[in-house]
C-alpha positions as CSV (number, residue, x, y, z in Angstrom):
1,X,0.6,1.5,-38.2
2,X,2.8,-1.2,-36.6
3,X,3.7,-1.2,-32.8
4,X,7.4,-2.0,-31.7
5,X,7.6,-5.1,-29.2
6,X,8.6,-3.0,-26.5
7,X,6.0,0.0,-26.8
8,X,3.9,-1.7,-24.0
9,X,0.3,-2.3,-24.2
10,X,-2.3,-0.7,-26.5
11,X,-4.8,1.4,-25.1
12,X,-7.5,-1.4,-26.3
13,X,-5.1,-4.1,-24.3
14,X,-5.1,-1.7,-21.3
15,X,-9.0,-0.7,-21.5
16,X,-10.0,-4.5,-22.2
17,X,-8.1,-5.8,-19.2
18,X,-9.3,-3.6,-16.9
19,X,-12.9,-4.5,-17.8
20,X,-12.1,-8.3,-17.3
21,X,-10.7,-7.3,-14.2
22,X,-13.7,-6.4,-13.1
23,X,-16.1,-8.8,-14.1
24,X,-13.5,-12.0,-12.6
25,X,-14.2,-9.6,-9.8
26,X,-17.9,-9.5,-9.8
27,X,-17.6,-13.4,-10.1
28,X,-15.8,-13.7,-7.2
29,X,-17.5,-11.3,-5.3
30,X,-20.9,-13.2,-5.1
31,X,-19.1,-16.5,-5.1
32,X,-20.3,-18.4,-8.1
33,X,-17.3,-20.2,-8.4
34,X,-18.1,-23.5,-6.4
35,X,-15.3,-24.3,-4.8
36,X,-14.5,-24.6,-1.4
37,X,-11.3,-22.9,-1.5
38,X,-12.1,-20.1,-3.4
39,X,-15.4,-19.4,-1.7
40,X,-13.6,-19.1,1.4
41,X,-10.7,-16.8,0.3
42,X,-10.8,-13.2,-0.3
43,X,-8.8,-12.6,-3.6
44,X,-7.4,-9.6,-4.9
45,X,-7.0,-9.1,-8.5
46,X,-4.5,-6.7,-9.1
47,X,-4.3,-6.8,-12.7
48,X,-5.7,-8.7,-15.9
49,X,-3.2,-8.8,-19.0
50,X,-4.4,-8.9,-22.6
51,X,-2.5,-10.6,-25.3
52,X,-2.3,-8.2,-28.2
53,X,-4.9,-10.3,-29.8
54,X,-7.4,-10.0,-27.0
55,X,-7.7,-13.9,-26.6
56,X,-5.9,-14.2,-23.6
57,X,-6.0,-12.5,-20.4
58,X,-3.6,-13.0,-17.6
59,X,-5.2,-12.2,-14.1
60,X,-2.8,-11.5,-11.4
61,X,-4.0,-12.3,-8.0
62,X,-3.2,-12.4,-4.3
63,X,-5.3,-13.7,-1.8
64,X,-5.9,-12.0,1.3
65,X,-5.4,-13.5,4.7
66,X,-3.5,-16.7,5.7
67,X,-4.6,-18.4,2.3
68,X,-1.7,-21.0,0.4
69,X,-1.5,-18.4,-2.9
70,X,-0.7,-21.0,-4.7
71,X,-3.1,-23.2,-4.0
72,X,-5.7,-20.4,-4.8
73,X,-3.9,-19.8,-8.2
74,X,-4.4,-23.5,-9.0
75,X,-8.1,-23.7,-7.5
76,X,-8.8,-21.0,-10.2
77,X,-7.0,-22.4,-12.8
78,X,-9.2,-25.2,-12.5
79,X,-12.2,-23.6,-12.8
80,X,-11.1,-21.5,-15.4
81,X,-13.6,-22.4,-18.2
82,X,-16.8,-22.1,-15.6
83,X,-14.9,-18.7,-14.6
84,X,-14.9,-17.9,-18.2
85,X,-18.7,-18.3,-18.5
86,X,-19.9,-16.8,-15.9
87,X,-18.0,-13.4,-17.0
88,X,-19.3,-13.5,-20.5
89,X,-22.3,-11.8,-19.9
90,X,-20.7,-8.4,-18.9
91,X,-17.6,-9.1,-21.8
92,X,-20.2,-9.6,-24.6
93,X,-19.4,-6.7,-26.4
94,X,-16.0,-8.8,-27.1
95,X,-15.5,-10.5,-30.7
96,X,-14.2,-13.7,-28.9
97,X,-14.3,-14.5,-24.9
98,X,-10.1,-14.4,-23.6
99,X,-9.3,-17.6,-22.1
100,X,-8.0,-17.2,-18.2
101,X,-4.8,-17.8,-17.0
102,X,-4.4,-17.5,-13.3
103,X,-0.5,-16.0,-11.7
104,X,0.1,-14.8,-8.1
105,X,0.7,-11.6,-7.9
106,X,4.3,-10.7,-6.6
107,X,4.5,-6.9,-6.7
108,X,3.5,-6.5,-3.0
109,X,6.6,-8.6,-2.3
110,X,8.7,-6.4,-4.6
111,X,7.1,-3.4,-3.0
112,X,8.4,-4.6,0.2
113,X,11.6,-5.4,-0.9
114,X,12.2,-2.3,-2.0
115,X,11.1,-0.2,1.0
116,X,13.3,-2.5,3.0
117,X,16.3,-1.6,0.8
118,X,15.2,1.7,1.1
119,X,15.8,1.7,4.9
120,X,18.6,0.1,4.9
121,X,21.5,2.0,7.0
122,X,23.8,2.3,3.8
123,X,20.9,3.4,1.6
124,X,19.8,6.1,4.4
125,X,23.9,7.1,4.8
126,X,23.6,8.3,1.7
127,X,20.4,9.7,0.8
128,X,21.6,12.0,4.2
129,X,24.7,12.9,2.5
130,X,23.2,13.7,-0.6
131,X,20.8,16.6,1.6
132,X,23.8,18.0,3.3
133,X,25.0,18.6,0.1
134,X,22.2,20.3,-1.4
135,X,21.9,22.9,1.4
C-alpha cells in the first residue's frame, strides 16, 4: 500500500514523534544537557517531526521567558548527539535512534497573527454584517 506525498504523516510518524517528544522532554527537564544556556532556559517542545523513515526527528521548540530563541535552537543543535544519547534509553524499542534537528517554533506567532487579523475593524465589520443577516 503506497502513501501519496501529500496524505500527511503515518500514524507510526505521528505515534513515534510524540514519544521523542517526550523523552527530549524528560532530558531537559532534569537538565542533563550541560550547557549553560540551556540549563538556564525553560524550553517548550511543541512538536517532534519524523521523516517517513523514522531516522530523523524535527523538534520544534520555543523557549519561555526573555530567552534569544535562536540562540537556544543553536545551543541544542550543538549538543545534538549528547541529546541523542541521553534519550536512547526510553527510544530503545526503535530499530535505529533519529538524529535531532533543532527549529523554533513559529506557530504562537501565527497564532497571534491571526487573532490580530481577526480583530481587525474591517474583519469585525463584516463578521457583524454577516449576523444581521442571518437573523
Amino acid at each position: 500500500m503506497s502513501r501519496s506525498p501529500n496524505s500527511g504523516p503515518s500514524q507510526r510518524q505521528l505515534r513515534v514523534g510524540e514519544q521523542v517528544r517526550h523523552a527530549l522532554s524528560d532530558v531537559l527537564q532534569r537538565g542533563e544537557v550541560r550547557d549553560e544556556l540551556i540549563e538556564n532556559t525553560v524550553i517548550s517542545i511543541s512538536e517532534v517531526r519524523m521523516s517517513p523513515d523514522l531516522k530523523i526527528a524535527t523538534a520544534f521548540v520555543a523557549p519561555l521567558g526573555a530567552a534569544d530563541e535562536d540562540a537556544v535552537v543553536k545551543a541544542l543543535a550543538r549538543n545534538a548527539k549528547f541529546i541523542r544519547g541521553r534519550v536512547s534509553g526510553a527510544l530503545r524499542q526503535l530499530k535505529y535512534m533519529p538524529e535531532f534537528r533543532f527549529r523554533p517554533d513559529t506557530s504562537f506567532d501565527n497564532m497571534s497573527r491571526i487573532d490580530e487579523l481577526l480583530r481587525s475593524p474591517e474583519v469585525a465589520r463584516d463578521l457583524d454584517g454577516d449576523e444581521g443577516e442571518s437573523e
